[in-house]
C-alpha positions as CSV (number, residue, x, y, z in Angstrom):
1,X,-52.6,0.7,-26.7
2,X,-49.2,1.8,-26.1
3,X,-47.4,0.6,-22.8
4,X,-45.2,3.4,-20.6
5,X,-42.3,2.0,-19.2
6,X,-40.6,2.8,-16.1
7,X,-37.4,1.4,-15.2
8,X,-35.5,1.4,-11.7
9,X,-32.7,0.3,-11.2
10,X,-30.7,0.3,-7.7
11,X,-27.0,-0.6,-6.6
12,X,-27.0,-3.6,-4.4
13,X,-23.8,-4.2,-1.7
14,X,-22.7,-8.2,-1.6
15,X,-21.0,-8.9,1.4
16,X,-18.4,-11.1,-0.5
17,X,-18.5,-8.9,-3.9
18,X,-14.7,-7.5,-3.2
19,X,-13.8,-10.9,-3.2
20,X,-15.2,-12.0,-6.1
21,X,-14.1,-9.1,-7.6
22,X,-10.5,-9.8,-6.6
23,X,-10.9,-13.5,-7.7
24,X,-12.3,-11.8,-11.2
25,X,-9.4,-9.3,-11.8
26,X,-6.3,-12.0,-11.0
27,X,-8.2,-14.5,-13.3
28,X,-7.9,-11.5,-15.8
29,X,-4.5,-10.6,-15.1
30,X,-3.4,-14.9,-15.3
31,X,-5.1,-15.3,-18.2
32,X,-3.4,-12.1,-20.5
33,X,-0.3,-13.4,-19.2
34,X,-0.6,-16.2,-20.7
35,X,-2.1,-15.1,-23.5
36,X,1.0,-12.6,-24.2
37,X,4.0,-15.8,-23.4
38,X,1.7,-17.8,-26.1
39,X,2.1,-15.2,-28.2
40,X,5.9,-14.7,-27.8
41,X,6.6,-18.2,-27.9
42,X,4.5,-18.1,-31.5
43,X,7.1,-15.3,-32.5
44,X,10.1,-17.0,-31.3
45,X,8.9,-20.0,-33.9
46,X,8.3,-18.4,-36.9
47,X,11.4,-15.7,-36.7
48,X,13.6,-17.6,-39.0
49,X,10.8,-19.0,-41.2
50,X,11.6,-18.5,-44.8
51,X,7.9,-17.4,-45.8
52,X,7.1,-13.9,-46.7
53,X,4.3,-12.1,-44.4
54,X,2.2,-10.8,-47.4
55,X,1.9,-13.1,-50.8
56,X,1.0,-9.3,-53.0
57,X,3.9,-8.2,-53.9
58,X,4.7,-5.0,-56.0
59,X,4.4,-5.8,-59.9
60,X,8.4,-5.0,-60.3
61,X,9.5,-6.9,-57.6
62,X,12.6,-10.0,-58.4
63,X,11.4,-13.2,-57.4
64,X,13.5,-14.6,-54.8
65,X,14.5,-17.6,-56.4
């Protein structure tokens, strides 16, 4: 016997949902930030590195020896 199903659905209204919504959008925005100066700080590193960003190179390519 096959089942019909009816959803409902409804929007509900917290009294504090702006402000966990606030708290949830700064911890969003604090942790990209940080995310990105990780990031920049691991680029500042390796900018002088003498390793190559890709081991395939072209068949005519000189080693750089």
């Amino acid at each position: 016997m096959k089942r019909e199903w009816q959803v409902h659905h409804a929007v509900a209204e917290y009294p504090d949902g702006q402000r966990r919504w606030d708290y949830a959008y700064q911890f969003l925005l604090r942790w990209m930030m940080e995310e990105t100066e990780e990031q920049s700080s691991q680029e500042d590193e390796n900018e002088n590195c003498p390793l190559c960003t890709s081991i395939d190179q072209p068949p005519n390519a000189k080693p750089k020896h």
